[in-house]
BADOKOL-388305 format. One line per 2 residues: number of its first residue (from 1); for each residue z, x, y of C-alpha. Coordinates in nm, 2 decimals. Layout:
N
NUM = Z,X,Y; ...
***
This chain:
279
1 = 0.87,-6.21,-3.41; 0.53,-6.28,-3.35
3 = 0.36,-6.29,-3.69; 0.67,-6.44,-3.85
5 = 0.64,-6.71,-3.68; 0.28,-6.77,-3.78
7 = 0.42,-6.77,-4.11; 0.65,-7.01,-4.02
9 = 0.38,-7.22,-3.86; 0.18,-7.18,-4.19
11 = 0.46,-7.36,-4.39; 0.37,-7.70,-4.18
13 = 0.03,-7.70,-4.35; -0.06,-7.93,-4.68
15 = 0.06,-7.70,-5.01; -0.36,-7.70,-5.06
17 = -0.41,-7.53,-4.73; -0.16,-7.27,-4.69
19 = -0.24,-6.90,-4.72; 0.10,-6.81,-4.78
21 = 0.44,-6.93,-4.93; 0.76,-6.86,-4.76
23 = 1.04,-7.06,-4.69; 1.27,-6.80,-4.53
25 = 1.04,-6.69,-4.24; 1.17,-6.96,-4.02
27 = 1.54,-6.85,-4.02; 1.46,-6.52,-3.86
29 = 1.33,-6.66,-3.56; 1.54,-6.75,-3.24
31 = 1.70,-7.11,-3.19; 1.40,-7.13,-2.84
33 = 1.12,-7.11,-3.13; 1.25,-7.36,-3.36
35 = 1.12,-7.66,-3.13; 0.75,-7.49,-3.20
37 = 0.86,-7.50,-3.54; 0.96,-7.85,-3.50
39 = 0.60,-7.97,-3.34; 0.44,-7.76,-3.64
41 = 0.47,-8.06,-3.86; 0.21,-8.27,-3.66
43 = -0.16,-8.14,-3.76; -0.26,-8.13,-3.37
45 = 0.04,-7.93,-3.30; -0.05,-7.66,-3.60
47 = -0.47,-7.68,-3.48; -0.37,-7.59,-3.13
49 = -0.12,-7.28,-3.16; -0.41,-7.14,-3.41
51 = -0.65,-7.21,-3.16; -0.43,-7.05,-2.86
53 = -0.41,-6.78,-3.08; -0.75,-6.72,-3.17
55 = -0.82,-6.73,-2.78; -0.73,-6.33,-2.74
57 = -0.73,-6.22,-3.11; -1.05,-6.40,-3.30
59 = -0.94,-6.42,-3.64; -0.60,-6.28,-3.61
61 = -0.47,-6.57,-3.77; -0.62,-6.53,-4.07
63 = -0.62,-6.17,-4.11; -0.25,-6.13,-4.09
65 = -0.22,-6.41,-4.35; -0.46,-6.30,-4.61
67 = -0.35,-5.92,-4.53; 0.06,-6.01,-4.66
69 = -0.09,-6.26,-4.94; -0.32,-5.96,-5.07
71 = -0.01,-5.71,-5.09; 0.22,-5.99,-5.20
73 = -0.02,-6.05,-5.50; -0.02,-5.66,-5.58
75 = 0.35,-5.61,-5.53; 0.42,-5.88,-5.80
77 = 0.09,-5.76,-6.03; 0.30,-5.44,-5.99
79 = 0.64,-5.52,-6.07; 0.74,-5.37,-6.46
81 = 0.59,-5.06,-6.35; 0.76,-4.98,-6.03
83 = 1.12,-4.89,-5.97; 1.15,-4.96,-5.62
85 = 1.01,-5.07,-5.30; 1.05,-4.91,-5.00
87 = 0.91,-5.12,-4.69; 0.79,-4.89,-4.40
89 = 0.82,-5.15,-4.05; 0.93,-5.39,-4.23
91 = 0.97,-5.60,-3.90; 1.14,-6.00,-4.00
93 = 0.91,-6.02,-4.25; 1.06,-6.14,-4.56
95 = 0.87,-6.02,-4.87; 1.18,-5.90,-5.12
97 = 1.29,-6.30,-5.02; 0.95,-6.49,-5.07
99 = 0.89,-6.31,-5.40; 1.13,-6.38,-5.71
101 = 1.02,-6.07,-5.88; 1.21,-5.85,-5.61
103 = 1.51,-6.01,-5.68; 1.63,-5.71,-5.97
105 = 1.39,-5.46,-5.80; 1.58,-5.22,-5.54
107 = 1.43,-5.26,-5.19; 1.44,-5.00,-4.89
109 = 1.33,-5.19,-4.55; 1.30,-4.94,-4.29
111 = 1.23,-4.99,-3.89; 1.28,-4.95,-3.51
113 = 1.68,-4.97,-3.45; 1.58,-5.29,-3.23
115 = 1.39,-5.49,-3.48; 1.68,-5.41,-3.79
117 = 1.98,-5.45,-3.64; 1.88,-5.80,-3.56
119 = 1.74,-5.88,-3.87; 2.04,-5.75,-4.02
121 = 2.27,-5.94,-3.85; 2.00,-6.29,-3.92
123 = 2.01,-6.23,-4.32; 2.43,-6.20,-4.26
125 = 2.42,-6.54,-4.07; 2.17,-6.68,-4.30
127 = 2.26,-6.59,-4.67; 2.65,-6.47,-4.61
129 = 2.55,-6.15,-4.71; 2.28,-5.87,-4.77
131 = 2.17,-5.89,-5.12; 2.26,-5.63,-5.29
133 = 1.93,-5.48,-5.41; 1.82,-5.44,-5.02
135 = 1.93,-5.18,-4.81; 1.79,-5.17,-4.46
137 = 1.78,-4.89,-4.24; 1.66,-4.75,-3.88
139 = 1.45,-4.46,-3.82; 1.14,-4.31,-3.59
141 = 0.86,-4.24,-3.75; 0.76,-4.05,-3.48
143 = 1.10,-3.83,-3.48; 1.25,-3.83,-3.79
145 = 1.19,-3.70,-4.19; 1.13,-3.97,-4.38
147 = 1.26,-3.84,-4.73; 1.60,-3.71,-4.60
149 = 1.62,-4.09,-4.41; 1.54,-4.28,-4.76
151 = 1.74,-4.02,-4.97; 2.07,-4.05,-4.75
153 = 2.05,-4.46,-4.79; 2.06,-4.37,-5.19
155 = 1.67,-4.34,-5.25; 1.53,-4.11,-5.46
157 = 1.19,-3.94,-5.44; 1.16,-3.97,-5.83
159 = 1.14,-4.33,-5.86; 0.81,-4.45,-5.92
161 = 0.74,-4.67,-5.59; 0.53,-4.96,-5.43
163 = 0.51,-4.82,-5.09; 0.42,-5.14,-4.80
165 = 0.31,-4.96,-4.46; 0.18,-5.31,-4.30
167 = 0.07,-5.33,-3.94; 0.23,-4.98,-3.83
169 = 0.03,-4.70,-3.84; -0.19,-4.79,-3.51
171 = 0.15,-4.76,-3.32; 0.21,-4.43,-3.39
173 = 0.04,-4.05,-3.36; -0.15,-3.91,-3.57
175 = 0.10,-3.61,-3.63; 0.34,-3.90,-3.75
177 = 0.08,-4.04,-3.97; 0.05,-3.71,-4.13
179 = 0.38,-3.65,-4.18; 0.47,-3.95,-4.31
181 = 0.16,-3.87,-4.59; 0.28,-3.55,-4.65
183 = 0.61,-3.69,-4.75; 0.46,-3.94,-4.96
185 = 0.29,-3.68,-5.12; 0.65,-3.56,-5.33
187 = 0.61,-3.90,-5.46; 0.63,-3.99,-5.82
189 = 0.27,-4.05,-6.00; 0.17,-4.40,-6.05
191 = 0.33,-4.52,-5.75; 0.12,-4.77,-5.50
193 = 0.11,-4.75,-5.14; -0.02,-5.04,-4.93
195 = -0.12,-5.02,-4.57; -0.36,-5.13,-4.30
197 = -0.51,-4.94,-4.01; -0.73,-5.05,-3.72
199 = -1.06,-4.92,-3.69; -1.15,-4.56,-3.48
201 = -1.44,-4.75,-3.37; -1.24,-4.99,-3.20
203 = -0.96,-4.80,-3.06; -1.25,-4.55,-2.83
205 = -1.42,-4.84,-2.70; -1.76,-4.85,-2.91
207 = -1.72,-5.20,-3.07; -1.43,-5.44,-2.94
209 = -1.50,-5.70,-3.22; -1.45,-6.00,-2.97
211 = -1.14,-5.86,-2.90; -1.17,-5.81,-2.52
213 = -0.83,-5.91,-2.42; -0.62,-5.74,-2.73
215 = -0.80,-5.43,-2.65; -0.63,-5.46,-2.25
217 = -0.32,-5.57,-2.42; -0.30,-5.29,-2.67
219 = -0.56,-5.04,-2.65; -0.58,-4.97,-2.26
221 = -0.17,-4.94,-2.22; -0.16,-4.71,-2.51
223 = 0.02,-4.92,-2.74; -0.23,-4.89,-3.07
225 = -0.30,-4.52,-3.05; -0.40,-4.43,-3.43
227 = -0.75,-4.56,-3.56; -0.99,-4.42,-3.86
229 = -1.34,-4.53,-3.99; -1.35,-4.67,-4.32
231 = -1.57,-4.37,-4.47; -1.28,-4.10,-4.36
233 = -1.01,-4.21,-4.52; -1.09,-4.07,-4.91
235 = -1.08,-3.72,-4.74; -0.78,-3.79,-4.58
237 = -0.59,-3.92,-4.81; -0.71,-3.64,-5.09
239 = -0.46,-3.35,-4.96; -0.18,-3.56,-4.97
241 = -0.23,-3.69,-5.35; -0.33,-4.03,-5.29
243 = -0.66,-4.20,-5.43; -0.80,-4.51,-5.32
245 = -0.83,-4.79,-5.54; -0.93,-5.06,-5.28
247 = -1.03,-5.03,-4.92; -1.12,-5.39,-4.74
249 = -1.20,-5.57,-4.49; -1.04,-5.91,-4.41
251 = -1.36,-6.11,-4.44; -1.36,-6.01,-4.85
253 = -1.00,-6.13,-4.85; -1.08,-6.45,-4.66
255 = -1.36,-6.52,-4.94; -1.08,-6.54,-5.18
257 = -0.79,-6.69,-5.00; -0.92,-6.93,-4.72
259 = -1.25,-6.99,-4.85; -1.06,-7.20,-5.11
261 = -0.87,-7.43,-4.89; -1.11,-7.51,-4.71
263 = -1.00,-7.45,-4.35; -1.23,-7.31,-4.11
265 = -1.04,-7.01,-4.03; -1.21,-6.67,-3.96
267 = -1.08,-6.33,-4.02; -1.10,-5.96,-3.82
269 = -1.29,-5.68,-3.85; -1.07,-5.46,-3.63
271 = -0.82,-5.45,-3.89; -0.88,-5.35,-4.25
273 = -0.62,-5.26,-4.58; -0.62,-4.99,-4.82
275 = -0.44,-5.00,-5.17; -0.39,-4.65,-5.32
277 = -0.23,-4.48,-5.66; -0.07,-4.16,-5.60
279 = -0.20,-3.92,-5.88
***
């Protein structure tokens, strides 16, 4: 719930200043968070939680926001050539709702059995219904084959597909990550993939970035367990059929997102996105 609430939050600031437009994040969060939501509208209120936030996690704040706005912006650039979107941890967030383009574009949202049986049962209270061009699922990525998952909830491998892997792989083994690759490898040419990873460098200790107390939090309880240096990834990726079209860090995101509004907001090195064409 955690970072759809700071997208919830972000909706308080003036139209000018907000990273990201989305009207729905608020109504998957519990009834205890909508008084936070409530204070959100005062400026001091909105300053403060980013503040509190940026205490453990320098720049978390506006990574995470200028990370969803960067694969907003490609999803829609995208839309006309894809045939589906299949969301892998799709947590609450609510991408096929914030963007109008997804409205005719079939959507697969796939996660933990604990984080979609409640969003489920949100959209139901919410909207009446599950839109018909979503279907959500559970799975483990850890455990389970991907393609047989998608293919018995009526996906098929042939569709060409914007693939959104956001905040997931440093949760999960590095047998998983390769396995979910060498699924996405059957994948049909042309299709986009999406996803972030947190730096090696980080994860072993060399260079915490300021981020002393997310490293205890995370790190030292084994929680983020999968990292990779920038420089690695072209090789890894190259077996599996993907290229790389754009690997970045959040500061050359900030420069076009935040830089504009004006806030003072700073962004993470930890984290960093890559946006790739299977060939």
């Amino acid at each position: 719930m955690g970072p759809t609430a700071l997208v919830a939050v972000e909706q308080h600031f003036p139209k000018a200043q907000r990273l990201l437009e989305d009207q729905f994040a608020r109504r998957m969060l519990p009834p205890l968070a909508q008084p936070f939501l409530w204070l959100a509208q005062f400026a001091w209120a909105r300053n403060w939680m980013v503040r509190a936030t940026e205490k453990d996690g320098p720049g978390f704040w506006g990574g995470m926001l200028c990370r969803k706005r960067y694969i907003d912006e490609r999803v829609v650039a995208s839309v006309g050539e894809m045939q589906a979107v299949v969301i892998l941890g799709s947590g609450f967030d609510m991408r096929p709702f914030r963007i109008p383009a997804l409205s005719e574009v079939p959507v697969w949202e796939i996660d933990q059995p604990e984080n979609i049986e409640p969003k489920r049962k949100r959209l139901r209270s919410t909207f009446g219904t599950i839109p018909a061009n979503l279907t959500l699922f559970a799975m483990d990525f850890d455990h389970q084959d991907l393609n047989a998952a998608l293919a018995s909830h009526g996906y098929s491998i042939d569709l060409r597909t914007f693939f959104i892997w956001e905040a997931v792989t440093q949760y999960i083994t590095e047998k998983a990550v390769r396995t979910t690759f060498a699924l996405l490898a059957a994948s049909s040419p042309g299709s986009r993939l999406a996803f972030t990873y947190v730096r090696k460098d980080f994860l072993g200790g060399a260079n915490l970035y300021g981020w002393e107390r997310l490293y205890n939090r995370f790190v030292t309880t084994k929680v983020w367990i999968f990292g990779m240096n920038p420089e690695d990834w072209p090789a890894f990726l190259q077996p599996y059929g993907w290229r790389i079209v754009e690997d970045l860090g959040y500061d050359t995101l900030a420069e076009k997102y935040v830089r504009p509004t004006g806030r003072q907001l700073a962004t993470t090195p930890v984290e960093r996105i890559i946006y790739a064409e299977k060939l």
